[in-house]
N, CA, C and O of each residue as an XYZ file, in Angstrom:
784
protein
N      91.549     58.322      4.164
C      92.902     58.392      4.677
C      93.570     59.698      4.260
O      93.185     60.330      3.276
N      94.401     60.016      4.897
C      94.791     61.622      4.953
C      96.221     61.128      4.099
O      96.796     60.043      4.180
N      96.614     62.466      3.155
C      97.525     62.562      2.408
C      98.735     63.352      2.482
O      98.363     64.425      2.957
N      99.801     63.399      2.302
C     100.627     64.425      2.131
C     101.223     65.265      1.219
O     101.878     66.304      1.308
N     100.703     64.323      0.008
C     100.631     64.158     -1.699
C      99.738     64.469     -2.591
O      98.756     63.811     -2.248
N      99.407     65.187     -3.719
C      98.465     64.997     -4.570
C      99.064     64.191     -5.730
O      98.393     63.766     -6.671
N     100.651     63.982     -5.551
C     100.858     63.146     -7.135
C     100.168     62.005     -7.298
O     100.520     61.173     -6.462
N      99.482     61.690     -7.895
C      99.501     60.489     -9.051
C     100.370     59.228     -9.158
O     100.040     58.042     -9.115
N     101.282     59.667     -9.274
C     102.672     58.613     -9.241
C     103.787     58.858     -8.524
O     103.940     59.916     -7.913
N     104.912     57.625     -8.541
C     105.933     58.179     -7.257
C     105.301     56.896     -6.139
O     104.162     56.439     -6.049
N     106.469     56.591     -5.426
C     106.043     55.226     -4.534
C     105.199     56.082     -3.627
O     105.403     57.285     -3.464
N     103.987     55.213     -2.893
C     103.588     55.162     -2.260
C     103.602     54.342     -0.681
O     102.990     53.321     -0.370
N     104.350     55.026      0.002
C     104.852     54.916      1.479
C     103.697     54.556      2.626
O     103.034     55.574      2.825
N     103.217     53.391      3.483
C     102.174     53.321      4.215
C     103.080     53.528      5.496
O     104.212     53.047      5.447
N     102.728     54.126      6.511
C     103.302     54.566      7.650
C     102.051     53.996      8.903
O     100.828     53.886      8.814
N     103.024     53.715     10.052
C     102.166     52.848     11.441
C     101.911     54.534     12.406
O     102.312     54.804     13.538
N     101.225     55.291     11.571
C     100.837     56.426     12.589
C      99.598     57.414     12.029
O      98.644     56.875     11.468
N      99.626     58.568     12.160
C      98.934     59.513     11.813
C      99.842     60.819     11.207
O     101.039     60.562     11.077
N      99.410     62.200     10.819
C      99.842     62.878     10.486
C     100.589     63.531     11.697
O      99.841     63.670     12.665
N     101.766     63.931     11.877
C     102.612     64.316     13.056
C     103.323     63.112     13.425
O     104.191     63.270     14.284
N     103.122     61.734     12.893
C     103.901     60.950     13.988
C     105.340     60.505     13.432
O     105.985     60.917     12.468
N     105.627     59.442     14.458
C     107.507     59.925     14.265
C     107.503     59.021     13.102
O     108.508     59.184     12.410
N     106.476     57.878     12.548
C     106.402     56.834     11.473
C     106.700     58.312     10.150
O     107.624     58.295      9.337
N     105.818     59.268     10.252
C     105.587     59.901      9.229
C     107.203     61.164      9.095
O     107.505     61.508      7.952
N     107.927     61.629     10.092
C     108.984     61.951     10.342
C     110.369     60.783      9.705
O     111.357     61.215      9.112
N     110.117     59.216     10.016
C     111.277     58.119      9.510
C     110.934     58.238      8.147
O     111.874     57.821      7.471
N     109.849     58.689      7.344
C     109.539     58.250      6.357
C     110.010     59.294      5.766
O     111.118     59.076      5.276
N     109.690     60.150      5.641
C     110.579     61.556      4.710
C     111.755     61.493      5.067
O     112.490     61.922      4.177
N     112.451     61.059      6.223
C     114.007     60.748      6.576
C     114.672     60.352      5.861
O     115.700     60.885      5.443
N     113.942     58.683      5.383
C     114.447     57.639      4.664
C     114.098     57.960      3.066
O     114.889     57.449      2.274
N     113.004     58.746      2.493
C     112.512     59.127      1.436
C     114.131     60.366      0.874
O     114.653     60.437     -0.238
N     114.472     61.102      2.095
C     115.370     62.261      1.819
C     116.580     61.910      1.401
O     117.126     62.498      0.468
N     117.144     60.888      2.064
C     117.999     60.137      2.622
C     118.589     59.579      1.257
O     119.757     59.758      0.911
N     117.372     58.684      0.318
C     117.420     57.827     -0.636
C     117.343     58.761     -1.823
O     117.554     58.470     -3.000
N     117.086     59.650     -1.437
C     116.539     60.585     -3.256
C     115.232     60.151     -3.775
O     115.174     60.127     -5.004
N     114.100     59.779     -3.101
C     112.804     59.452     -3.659
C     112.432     60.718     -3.818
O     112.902     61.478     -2.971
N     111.745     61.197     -4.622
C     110.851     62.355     -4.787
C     109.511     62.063     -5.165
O     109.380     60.883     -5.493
N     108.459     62.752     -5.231
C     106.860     62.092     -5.940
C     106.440     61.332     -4.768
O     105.332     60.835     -4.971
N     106.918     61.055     -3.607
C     106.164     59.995     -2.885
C     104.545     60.373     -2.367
O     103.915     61.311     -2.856
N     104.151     59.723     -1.592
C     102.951     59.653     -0.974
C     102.816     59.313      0.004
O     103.337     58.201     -0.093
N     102.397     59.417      1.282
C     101.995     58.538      2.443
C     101.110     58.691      2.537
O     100.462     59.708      2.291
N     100.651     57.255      3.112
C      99.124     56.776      3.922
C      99.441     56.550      4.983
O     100.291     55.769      5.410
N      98.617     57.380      5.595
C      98.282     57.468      7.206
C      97.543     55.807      7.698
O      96.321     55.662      7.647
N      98.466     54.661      8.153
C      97.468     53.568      8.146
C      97.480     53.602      9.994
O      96.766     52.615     10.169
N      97.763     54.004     11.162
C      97.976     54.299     12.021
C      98.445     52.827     12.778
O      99.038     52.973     13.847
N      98.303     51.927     12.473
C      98.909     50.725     13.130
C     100.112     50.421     11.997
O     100.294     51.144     11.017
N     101.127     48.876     12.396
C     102.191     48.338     11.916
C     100.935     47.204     11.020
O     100.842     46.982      9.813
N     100.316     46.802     11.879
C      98.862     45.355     11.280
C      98.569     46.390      9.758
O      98.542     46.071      8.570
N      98.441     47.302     10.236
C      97.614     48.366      9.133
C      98.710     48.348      7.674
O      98.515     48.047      6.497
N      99.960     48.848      8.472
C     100.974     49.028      7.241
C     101.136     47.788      6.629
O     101.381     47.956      5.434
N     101.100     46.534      6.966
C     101.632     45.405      6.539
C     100.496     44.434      5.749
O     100.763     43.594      4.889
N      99.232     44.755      6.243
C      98.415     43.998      5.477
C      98.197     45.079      4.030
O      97.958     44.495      2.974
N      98.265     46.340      4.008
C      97.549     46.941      2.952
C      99.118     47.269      2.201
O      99.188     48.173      1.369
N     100.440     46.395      2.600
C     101.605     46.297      1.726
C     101.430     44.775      0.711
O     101.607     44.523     -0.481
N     101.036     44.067      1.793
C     100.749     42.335      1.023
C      99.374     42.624      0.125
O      99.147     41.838     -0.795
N      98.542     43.614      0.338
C      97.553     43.882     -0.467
C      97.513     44.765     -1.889
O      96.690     45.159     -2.716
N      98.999     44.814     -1.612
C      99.244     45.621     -2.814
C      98.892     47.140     -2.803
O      99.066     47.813     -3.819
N      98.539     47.524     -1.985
C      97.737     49.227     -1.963
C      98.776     49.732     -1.404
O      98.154     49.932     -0.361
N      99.742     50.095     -1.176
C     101.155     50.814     -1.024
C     102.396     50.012     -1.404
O     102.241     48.808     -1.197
N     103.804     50.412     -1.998
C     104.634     49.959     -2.691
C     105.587     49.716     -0.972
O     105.974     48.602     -0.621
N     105.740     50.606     -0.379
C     106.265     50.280      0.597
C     106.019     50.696      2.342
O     105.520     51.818      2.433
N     106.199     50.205      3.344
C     105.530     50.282      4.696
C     106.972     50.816      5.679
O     107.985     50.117      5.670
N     106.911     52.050      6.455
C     107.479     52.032      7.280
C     107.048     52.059      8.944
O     106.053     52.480      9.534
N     108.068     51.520      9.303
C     107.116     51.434     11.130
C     108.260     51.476     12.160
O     109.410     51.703     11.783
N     108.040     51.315     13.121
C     109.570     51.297     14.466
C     109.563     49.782     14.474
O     108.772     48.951     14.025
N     110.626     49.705     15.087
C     110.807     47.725     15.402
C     111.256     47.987     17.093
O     110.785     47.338     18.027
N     112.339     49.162     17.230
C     113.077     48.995     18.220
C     113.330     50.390     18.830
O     113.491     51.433     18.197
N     113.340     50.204     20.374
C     113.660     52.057     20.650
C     114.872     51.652     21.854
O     114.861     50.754     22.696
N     116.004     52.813     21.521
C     116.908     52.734     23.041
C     116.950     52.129     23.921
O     117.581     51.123     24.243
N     115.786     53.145     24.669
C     115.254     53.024     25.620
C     113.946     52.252     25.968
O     113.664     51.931     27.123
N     113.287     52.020     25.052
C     111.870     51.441     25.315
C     111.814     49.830     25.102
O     111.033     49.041     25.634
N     112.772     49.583     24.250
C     112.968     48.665     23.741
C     112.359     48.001     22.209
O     112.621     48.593     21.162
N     111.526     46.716     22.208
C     111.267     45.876     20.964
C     109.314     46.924     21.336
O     108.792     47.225     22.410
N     108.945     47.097     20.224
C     108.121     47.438     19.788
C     107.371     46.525     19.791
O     107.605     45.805     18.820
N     106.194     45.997     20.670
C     105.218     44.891     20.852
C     104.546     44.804     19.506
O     104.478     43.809     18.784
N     104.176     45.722     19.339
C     102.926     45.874     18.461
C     103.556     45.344     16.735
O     102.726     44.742     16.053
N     104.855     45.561     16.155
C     105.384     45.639     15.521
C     106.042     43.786     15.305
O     106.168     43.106     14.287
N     106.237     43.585     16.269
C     106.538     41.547     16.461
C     105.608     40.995     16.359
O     105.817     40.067     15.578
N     104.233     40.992     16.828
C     102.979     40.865     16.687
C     102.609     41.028     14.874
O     102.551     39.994     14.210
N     102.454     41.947     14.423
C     102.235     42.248     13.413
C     102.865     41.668     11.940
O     102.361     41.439     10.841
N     104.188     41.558     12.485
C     105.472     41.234     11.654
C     105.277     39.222     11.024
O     105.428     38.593      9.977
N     104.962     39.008     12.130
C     104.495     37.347     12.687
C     103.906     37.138     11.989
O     104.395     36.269     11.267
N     102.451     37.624     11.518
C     101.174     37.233     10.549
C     101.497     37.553      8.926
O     100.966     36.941      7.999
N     102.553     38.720      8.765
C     102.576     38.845      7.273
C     103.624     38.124      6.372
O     104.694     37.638      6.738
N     103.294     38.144      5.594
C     104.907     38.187      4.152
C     105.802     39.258      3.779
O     104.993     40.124      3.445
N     106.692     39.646      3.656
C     107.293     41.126      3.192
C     108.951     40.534      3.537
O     109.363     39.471      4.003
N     109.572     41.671      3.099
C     110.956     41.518      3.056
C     111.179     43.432      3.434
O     110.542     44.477      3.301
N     112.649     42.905      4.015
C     112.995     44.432      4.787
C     113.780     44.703      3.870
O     114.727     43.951      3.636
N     113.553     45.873      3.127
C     114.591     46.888      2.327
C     115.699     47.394      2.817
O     116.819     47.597      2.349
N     114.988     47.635      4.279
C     116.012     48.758      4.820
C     115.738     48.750      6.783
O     114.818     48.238      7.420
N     117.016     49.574      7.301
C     116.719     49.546      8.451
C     117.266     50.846      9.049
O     118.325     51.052      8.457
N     117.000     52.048     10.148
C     117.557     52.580      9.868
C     116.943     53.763     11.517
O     115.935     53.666     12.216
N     118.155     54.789     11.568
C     117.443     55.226     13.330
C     117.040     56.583     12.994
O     117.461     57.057     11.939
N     116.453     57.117     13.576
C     115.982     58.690     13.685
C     115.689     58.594     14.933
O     115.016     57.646     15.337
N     116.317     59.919     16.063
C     116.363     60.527     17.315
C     115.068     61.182     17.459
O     114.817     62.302     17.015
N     114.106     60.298     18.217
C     112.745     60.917     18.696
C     112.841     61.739     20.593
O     113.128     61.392     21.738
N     112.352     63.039     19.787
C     112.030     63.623     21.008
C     110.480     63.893     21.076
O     109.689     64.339     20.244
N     110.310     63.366     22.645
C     108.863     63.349     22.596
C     108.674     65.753     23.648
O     109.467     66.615     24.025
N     107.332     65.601     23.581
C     106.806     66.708     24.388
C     105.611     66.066     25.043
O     105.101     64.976     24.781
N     105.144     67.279     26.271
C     104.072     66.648     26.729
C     103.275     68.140     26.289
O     103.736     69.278     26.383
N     101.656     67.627     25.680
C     101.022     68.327     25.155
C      99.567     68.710     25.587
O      98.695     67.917     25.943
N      99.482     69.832     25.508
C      97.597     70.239     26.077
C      96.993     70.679     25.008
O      97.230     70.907     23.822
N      95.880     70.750     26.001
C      95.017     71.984     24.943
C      95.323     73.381     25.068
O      95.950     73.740     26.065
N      94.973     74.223     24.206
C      95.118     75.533     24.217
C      94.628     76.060     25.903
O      93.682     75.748     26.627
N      95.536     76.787     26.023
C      95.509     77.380     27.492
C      95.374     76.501     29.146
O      95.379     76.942     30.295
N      95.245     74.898     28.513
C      95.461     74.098     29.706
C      96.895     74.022     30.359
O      97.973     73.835     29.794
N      96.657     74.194     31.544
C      97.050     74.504     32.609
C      97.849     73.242     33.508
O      97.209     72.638     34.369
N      99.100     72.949     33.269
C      99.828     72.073     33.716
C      99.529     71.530     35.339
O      99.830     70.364     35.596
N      99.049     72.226     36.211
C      98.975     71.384     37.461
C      97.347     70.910     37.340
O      96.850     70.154     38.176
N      96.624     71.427     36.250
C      95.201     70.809     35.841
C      95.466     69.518     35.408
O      94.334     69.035     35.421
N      96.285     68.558     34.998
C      96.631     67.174     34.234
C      96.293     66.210     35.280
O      96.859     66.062     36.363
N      95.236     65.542     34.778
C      94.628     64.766     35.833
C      95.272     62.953     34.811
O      95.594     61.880     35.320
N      95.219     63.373     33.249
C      95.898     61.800     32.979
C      96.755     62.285     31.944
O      96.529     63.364     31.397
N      97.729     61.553     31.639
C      98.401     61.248     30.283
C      98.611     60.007     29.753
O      99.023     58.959     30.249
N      98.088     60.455     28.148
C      97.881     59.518     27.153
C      98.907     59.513     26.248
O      99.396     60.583     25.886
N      99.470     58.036     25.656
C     100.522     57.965     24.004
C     100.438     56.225     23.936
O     100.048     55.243     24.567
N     100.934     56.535     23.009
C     101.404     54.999     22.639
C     102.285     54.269     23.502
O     103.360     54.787     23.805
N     101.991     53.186     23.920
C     102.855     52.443     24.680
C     104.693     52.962     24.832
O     105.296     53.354     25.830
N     105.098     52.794     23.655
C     106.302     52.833     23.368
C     107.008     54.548     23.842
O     108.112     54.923     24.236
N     105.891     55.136     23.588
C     106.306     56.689     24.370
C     106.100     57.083     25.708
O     106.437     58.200     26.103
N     105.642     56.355     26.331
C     105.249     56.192     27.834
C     105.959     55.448     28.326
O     105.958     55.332     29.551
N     107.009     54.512     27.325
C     108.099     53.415     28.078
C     109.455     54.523     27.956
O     110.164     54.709     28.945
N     109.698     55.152     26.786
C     110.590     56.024     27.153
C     110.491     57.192     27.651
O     111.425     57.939     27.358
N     109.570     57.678     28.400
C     109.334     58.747     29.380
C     109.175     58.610     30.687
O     108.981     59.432     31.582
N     109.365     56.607     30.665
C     108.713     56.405     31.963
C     109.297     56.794     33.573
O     108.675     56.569     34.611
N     110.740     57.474     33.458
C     111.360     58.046     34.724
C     110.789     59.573     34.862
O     110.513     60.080     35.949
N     110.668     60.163     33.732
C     110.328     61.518     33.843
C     108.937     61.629     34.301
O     108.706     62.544     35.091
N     107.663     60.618     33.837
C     106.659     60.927     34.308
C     106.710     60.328     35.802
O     106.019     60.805     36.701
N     107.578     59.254     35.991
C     107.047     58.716     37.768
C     107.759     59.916     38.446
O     107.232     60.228     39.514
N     108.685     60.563     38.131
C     109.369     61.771     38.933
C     108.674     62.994     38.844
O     108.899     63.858     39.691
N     107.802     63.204     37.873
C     106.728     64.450     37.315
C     105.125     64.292     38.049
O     104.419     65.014     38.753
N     105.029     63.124     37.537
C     103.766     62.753     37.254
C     103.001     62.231     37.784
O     101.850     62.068     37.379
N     103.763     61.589     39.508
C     103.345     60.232     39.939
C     102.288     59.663     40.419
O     102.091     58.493     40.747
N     101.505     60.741     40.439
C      99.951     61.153     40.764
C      99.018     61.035     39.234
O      97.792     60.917     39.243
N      99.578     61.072     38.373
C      98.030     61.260     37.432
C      98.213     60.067     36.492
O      99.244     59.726     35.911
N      97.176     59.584     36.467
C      97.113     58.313     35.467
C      97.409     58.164     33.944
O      96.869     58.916     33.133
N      98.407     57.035     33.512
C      98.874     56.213     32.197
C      97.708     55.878     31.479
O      96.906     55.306     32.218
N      97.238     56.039     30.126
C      96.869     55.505     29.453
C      97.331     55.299     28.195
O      97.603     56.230     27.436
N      97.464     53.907     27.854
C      98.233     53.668     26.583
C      96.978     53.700     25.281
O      95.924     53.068     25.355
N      97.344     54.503     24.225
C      96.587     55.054     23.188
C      97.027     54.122     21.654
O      98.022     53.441     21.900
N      96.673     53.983     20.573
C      97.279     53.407     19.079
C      98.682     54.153     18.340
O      99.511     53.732     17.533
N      98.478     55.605     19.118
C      99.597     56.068     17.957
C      99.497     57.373     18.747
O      98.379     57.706     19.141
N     100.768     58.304     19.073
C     101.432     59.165     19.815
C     100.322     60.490     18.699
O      99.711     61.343     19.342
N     100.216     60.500     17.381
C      99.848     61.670     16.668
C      98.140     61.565     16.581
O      97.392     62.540     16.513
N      97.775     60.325     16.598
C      95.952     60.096     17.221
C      95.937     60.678     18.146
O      95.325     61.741     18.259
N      96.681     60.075     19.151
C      95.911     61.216     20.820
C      96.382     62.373     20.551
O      95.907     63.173     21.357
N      96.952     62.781     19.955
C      97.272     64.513     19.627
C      96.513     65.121     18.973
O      96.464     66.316     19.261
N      95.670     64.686     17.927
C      94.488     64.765     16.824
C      93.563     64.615     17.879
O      93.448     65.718     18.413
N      92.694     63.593     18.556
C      92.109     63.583     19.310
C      92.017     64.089     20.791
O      91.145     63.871     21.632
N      92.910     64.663     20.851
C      93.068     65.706     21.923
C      92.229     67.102     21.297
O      91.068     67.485     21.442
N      93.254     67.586     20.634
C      92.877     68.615     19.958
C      90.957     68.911     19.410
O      90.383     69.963     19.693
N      90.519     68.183     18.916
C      89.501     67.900     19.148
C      88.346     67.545     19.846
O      87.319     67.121     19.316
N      88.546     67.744     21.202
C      88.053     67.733     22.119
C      87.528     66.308     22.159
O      86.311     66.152     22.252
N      88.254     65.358     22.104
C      87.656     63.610     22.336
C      88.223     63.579     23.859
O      87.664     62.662     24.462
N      89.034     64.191     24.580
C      89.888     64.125     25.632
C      89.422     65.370     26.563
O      89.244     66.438     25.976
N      89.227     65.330     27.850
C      89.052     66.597     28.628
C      90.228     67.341     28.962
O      91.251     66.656     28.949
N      90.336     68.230     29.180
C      91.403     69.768     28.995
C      92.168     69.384     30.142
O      93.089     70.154     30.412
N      91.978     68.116     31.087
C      92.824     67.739     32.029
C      93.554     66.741     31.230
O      94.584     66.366     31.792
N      93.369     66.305     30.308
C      94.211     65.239     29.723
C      95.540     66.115     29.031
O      95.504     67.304     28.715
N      96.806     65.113     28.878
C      97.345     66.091     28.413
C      98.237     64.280     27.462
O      98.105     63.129     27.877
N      98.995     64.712     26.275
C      98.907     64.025     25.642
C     100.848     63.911     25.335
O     101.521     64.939     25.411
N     101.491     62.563     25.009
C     103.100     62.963     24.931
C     103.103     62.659     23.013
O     102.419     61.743     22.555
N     103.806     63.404     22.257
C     103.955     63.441     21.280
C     104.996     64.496     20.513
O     105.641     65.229     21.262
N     105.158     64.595     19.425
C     106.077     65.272     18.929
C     105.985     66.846     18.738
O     105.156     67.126     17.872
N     106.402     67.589     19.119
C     106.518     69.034     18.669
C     105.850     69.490     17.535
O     105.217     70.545     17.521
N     106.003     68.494     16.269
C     105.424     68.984     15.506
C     103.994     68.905     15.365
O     103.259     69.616     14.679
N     103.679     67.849     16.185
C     101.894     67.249     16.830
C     101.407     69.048     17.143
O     100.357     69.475     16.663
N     102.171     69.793     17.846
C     101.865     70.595     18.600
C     101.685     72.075     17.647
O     101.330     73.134     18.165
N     101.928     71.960     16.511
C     101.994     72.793     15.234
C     100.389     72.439     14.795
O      99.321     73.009     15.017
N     100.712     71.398     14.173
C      99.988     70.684     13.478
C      98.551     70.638     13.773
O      97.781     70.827     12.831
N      97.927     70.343     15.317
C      97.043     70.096     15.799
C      96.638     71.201     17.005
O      95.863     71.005     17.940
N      97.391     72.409     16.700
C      97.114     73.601     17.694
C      97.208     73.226     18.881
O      96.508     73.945     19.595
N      97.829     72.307     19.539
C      98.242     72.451     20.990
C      99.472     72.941     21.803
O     100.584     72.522     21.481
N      99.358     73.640     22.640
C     100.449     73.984     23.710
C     101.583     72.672     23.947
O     101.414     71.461     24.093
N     102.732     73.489     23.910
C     103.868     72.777     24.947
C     103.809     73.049     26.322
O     103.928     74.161     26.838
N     103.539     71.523     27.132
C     103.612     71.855     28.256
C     104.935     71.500     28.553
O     105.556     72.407     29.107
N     105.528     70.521     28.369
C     107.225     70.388     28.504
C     107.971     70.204     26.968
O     107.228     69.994     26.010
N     109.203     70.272     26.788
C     109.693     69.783     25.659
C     110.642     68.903     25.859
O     111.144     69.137     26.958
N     111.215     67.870     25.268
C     112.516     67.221     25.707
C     112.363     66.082     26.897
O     113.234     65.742     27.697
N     111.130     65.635     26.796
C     110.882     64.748     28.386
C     111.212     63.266     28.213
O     111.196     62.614     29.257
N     111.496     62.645     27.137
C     112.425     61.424     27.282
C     113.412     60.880     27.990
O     114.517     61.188     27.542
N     113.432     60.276     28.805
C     114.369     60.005     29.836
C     115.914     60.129     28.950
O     116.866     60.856     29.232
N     115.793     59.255     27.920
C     117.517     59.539     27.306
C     117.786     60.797     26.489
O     117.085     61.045     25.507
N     118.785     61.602     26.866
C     119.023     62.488     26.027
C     119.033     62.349     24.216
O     118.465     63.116     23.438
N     119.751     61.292     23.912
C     119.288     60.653     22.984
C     118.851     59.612     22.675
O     119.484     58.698     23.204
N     117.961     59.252     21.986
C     116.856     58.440     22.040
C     116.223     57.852     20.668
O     115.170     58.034     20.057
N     117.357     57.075     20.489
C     117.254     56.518     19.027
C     115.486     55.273     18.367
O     115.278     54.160     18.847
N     115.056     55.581     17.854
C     114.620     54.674     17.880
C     114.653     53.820     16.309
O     114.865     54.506     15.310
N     114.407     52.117     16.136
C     115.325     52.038     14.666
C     114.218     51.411     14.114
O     113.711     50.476     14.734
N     113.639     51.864     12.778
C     112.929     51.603     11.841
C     112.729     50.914     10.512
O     113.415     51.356      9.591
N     112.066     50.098     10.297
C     112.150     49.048      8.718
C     111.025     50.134      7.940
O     110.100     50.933      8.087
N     112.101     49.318      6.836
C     111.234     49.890      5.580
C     111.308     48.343      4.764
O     112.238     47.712      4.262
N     109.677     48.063      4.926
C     109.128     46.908      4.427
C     108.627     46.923      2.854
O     107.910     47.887      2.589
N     108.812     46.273      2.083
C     108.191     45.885      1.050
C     107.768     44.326      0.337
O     108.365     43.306      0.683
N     107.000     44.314     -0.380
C     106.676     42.974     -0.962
C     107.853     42.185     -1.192
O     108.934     42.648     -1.556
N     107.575     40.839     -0.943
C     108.300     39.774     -1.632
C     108.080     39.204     -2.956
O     108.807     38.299     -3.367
């Protein structure tokens, strides 16, 4: 599992994404926010992920989305929520802007599909049927995986991927749009889970 930390000590934060995603963005939010310093995150890329390895004791606390604006209740996150034990610390919004992302030097009328997480394809979903209405949806685990796996050539150079700006740092890919969320602002609201 990928780190952001070498401390030793200092809570340890499990996040429902990968490196770039907006889980890992709420989490230094709420870390900044509170005055934690020393923390850690684990990349667990699902909410199932954050919540069983919180009841397992292997992270002190789990953050994930519950709810977006526009997209609404977070499937994956009610699902998940259902099977565990935990208590909510906290609750709290950060303004996600998504981008749509390629590979290096791919070529925007080349986009034969686009891939993200459910929940980013529900709030983009006017911009891509007005953009897009021709190239095929596929819903992916986590907006900063298909950006990692883009980048890596798991995806062909016609795929093009929606994720965060900083995905696009991070994982050497092009902006093909920026700002493509249907709501200008675009709250989405996040728990910070811990043991009972």
């Amino acid at each position: 599992m990928d780190k952001i930390d070498n401390t030793s000590e200092g809570t340890v934060i499990g996040v429902s994404g990968q490196v770039g995603s907006f889980s890992e963005e709420a989490a230094k939010y709420y870390c900044q926010k509170n005055g934690i310093d020393g923390f850690r995150i684990e990349y667990l890329t699902s909410v199932e992920g954050v919540l069983s390895n919180l009841e397992a004791g292997k992270i002190d606390q789990g953050v994930f989305p519950i709810e977006n604006s526009n997209g609404g209740i977070v499937i994956e996150a009610v699902y998940a929520m259902a099977g565990h034990n935990f208590q909510i610390e906290k609750m709290f919004e950060i303004d996600i802007k998504h981008c749509l992302l390629g590979q290096k030097g791919a070529n925007a009328s080349g986009i034969k599909k686009i891939t993200s997480h459910q929940q980013a394809l529900r709030q983009c979903r006017m911009y891509l049927k007005r953009k897009w209405a021709d190239v095929e949806l596929e819903e992916y685990s986590d907006t900063a995986s298909a950006a990692k796996d883009l980048s890596e050539g798991k995806f062909p150079v016609s795929t093009a991927v929606i994720a965060s700006k900083g995905c696009a740092q991070i994982y050497g890919l092009d902006i093909l749009e920026e700002g493509i969320q249907d709501l200008k602002f675009n709250f989405t609201t996040f728990i910070v889970a811990s043991r009972k």
